[in-house]
C-alpha positions in Angstrom: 14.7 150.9 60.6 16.7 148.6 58.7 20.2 147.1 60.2 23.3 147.8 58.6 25.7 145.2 58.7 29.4 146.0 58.0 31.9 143.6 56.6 35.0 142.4 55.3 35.4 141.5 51.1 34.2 140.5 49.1 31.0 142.0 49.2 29.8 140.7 45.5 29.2 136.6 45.0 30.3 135.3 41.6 30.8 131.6 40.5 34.2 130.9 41.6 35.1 129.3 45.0 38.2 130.1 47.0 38.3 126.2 47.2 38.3 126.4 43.2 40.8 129.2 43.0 42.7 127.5 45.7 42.6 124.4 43.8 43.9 126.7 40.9 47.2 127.9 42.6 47.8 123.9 43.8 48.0 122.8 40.4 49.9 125.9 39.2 52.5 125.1 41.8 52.4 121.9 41.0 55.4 121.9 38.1 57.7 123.4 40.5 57.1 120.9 43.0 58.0 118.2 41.4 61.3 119.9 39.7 62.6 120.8 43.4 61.8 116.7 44.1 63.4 116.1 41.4 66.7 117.9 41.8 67.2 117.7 45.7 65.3 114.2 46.0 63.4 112.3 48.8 63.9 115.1 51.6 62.7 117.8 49.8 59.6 115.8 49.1 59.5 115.4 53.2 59.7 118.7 54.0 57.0 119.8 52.1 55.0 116.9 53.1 55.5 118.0 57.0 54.8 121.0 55.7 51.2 120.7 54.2 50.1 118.4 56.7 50.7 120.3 59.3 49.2 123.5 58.3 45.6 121.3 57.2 45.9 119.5 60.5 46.7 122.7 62.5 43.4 124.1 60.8 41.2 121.3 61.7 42.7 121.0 65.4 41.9 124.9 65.6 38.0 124.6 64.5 37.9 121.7 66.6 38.9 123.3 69.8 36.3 126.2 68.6 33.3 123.5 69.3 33.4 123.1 65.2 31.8 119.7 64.5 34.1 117.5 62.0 31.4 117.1 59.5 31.2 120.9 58.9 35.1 121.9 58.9 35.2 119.0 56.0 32.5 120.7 54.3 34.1 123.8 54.8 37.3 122.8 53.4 38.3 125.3 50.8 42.4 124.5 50.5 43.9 127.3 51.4 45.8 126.1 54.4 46.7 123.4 51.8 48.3 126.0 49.7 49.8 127.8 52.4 51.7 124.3 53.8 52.4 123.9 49.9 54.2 127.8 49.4 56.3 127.5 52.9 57.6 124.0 51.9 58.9 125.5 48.8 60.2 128.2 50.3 62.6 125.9 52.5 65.3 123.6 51.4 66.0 120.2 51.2 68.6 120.2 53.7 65.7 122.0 56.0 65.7 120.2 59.8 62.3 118.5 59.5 60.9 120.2 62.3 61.5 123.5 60.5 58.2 123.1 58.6 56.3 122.0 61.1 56.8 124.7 63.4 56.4 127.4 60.7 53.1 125.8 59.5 52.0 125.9 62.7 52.2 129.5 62.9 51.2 130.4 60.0 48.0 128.8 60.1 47.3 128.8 64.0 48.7 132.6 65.0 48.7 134.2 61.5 45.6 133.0 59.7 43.0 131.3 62.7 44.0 134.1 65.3 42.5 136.7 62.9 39.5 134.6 61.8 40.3 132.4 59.1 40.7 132.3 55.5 40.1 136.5 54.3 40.7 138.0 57.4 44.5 137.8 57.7 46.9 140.7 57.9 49.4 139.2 56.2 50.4 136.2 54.1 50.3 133.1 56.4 52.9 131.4 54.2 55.1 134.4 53.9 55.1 134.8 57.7 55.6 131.5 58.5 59.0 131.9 56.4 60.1 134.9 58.4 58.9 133.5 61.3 60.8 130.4 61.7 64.3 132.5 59.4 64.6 134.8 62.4 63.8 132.4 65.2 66.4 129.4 63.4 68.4 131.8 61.2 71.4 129.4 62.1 69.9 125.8 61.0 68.2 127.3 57.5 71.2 126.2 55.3 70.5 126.0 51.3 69.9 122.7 49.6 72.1 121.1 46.9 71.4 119.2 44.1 70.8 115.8 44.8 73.9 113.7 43.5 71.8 110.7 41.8 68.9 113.1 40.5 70.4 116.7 40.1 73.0 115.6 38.5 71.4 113.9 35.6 69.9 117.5 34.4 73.2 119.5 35.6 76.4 120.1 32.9 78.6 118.5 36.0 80.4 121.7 35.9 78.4 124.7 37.1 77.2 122.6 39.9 80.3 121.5 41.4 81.4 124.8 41.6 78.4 126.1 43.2 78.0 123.3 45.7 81.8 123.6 46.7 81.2 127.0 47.2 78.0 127.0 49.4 76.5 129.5 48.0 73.2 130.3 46.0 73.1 132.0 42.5 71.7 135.1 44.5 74.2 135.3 46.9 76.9 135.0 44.2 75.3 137.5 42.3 75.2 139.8 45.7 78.4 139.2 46.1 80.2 139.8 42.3 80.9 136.1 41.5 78.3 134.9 39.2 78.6 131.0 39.0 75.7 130.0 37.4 74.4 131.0 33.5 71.3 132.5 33.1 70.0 129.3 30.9 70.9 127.2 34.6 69.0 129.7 36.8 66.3 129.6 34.2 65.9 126.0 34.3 67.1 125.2 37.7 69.8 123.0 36.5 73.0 122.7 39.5 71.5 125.0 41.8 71.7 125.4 45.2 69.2 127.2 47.6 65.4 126.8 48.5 63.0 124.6 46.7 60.5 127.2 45.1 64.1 128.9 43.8 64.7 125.6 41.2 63.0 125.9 38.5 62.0 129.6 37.2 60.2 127.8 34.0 57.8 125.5 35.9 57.1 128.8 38.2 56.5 130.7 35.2 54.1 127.6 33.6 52.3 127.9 37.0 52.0 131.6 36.7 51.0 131.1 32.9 48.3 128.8 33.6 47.0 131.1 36.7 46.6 134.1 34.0 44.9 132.1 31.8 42.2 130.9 34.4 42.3 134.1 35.4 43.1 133.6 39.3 45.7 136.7 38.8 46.2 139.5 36.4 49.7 139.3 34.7 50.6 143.0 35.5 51.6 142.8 38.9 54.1 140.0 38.9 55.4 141.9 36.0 55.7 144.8 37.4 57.3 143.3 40.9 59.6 141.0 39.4 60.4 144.1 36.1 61.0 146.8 38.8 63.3 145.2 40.7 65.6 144.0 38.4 65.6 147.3 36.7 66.3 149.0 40.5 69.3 146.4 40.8 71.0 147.8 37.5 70.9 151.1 38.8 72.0 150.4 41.8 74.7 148.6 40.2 76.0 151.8 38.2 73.6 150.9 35.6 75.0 147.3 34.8 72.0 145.8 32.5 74.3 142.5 32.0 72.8 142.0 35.9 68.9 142.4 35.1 68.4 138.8 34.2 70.3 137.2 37.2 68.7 139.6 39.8 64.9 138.6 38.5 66.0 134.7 37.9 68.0 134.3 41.4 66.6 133.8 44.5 62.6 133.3 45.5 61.8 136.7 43.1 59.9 134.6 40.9 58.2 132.7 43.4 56.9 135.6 45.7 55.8 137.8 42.9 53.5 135.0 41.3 52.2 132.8 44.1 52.7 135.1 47.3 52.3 139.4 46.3 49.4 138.7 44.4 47.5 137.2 47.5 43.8 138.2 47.4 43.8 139.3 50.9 46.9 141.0 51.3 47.0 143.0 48.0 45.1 146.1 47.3 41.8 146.2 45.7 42.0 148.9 43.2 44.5 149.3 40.1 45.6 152.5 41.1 46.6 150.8 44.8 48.3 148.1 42.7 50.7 150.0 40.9 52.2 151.9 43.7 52.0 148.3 45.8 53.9 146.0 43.4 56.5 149.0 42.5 56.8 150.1 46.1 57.7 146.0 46.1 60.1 146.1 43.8 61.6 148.9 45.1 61.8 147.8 48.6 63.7 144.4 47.6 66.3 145.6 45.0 67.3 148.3 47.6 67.6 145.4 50.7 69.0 143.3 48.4 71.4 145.7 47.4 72.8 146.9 51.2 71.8 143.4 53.3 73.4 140.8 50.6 70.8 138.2 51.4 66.8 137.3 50.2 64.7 139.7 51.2 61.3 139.1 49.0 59.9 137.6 52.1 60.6 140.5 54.2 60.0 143.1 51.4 56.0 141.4 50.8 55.6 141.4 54.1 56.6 144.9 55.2 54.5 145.7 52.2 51.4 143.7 53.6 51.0 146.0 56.7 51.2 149.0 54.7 48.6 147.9 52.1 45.5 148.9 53.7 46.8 152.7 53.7 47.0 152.1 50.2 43.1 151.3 49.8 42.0 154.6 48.2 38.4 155.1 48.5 36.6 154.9 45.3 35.4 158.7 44.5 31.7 158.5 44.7 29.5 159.4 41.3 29.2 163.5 41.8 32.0 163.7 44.3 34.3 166.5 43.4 37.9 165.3 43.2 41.2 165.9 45.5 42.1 168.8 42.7 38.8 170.4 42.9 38.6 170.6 46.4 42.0 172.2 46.5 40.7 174.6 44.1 37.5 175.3 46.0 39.0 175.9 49.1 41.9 178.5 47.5 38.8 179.8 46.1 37.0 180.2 49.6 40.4 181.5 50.8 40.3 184.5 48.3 36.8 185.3 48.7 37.6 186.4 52.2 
């Protein structure tokens, strides 16, 4: 009798890599990487330095201690733990304390990803957890970044920035709380902004995200329909207010998470149907915290939404199988025949 062997996606081979998809989302993020250098200078390109190497090195260390000879865990290399160091570096500030993204790379890769088996076999998104992780344990030392004053301030207007710097406050907690300081054209182009690194530049996200459609490592809907949902939640939670669509999608890491972190492979769900109730649930879920918390909740909101994805895995109906409806109608039928 032959042996049936179940396991985890993907079941079909094809001819792209995760190393080559990985490599993909590295140079996709690569444009907004080099804006957040730009405008919060050398510390920002620190902490996501601390930040990458310790995830790789945390991975290597891992399959080491497993009796994993060198050779093969080079071989095996495939970049995701790159990508992972790469997202929770942008996801901190400049003014981050540089053990920050060491400790959250760290978990991420050793707890999150290696605990459960490696690259696939995750619950969650490493990166993404690695963010909440080290936001609830060091909620007190994760201040926002400010422009750097030689760099940022050679593509701010000298104006907007000032008063958002002397304020302390990011564009999305302004907006939270009724004091827009920023135009949309500044959170658009990350010009005098203060906050996280991945929250900079919206146009070399969306270039990132552009370029990942085109190589098709993503399908364009579902960022879409994150990033469209919750802005359109936020104006009708704000007595229908469209004036506040475009600074509730362009503030904050909305941009960010919907591109580079919901659309995960291995935390998103498999099927289209799955999708659309995933990404709008998303949406949903992070106007409304938005709304009644007054902080960034994407991180939470994707993650929350990670643990409930796999109830969300419909099961493909069979050829032949009779539907939900028809069974429904087959058993009032049964019901009456008696």
């Amino acid at each position: 009798m032959a042996k049936i062997i179940v396991s985890d996606s993907p079941h079909i081979k094809g001819p792209r890599t995760t190393k080559g998809i990985m490599l993909d989302v590295i140079i996709a993020l690569a444009p907004a990487f080099i804006a957040g250098c730009v405008f919060f200078g050398v510390k920002a390109f620190l902490v996501v330095l601390l930040s990458c190497a310790t995830c790789v090195i945390t991975e290597f260390v891992y399959l080491l201690i497993c009796k994993k000879k060198f050779i093969e865990i080079l071989k095996d290399f495939d970049f995701s733990s790159l990508v992972t160091g790469l997202l929770i570096g942008l996801t901190l500030s400049g003014e981050t304390p540089l053990y920050i993204p060491v400790l959250a790379g760290v978990f991420a890769i050793a707890v999150v990803k290696m605990l459960f088996g490696g690259t696939g076999r995750n619950i969650v998104n490493p990166a993404i957890a690695g963010r909440v992780f080290v936001f609830i344990a060091f909620s007190s030392t994760m201040t926002s970044g400010y422009p750097d004053p030689v760099f940022g301030a050679l593509f701010s207007d000298g104006i907007t920035s000032g008063a958002t710097i002397a304020s302390g406050a990011t564009p999305l907690t302004s907006l939270l709380d009724g004091t827009i300081t920023l135009s949309n054209l500044d959170m658009f182009l990350g010009t005098g902004l203060a906050g996280c690194l991945g929250e900079t530049s919206k146009v070399a996200l969306i270039a990132g995200g552009i370029y990942l459609v085109i190589k098709r490592v993503i399908n364009w809907k579902w960022p879409v329909i994150y990033i469209g949902v919750t802005g359109l939640i936020a104006v009708a939670l704000n007595k229908f207010d469209f004036s506040l669509f475009l600074p509730s999608v362009l503030s904050g890491g909305l941009i960010l998470g919907a591109i580079y972190m919901a659309t995960d492979y291995v935390t998103s769900p498999s099927t289209d149907k799955a999708c659309y109730i995933y990404y709008t649930a998303m949406g949903v879920l992070t106007a409304v915290l938005r709304h009644f918390t007054k902080i960034e909740v994407v991180s939470f909101a994707i993650l929350l939404m990670n643990l409930v994805m796999p109830l969300l895995n419909f099961r493909p109906r069979a050829f032949g199988e009779p539907s939900f409806f028809d069974r429904v109608k087959q058993k009032a039928a049964e019901r009456r025949a008696k």
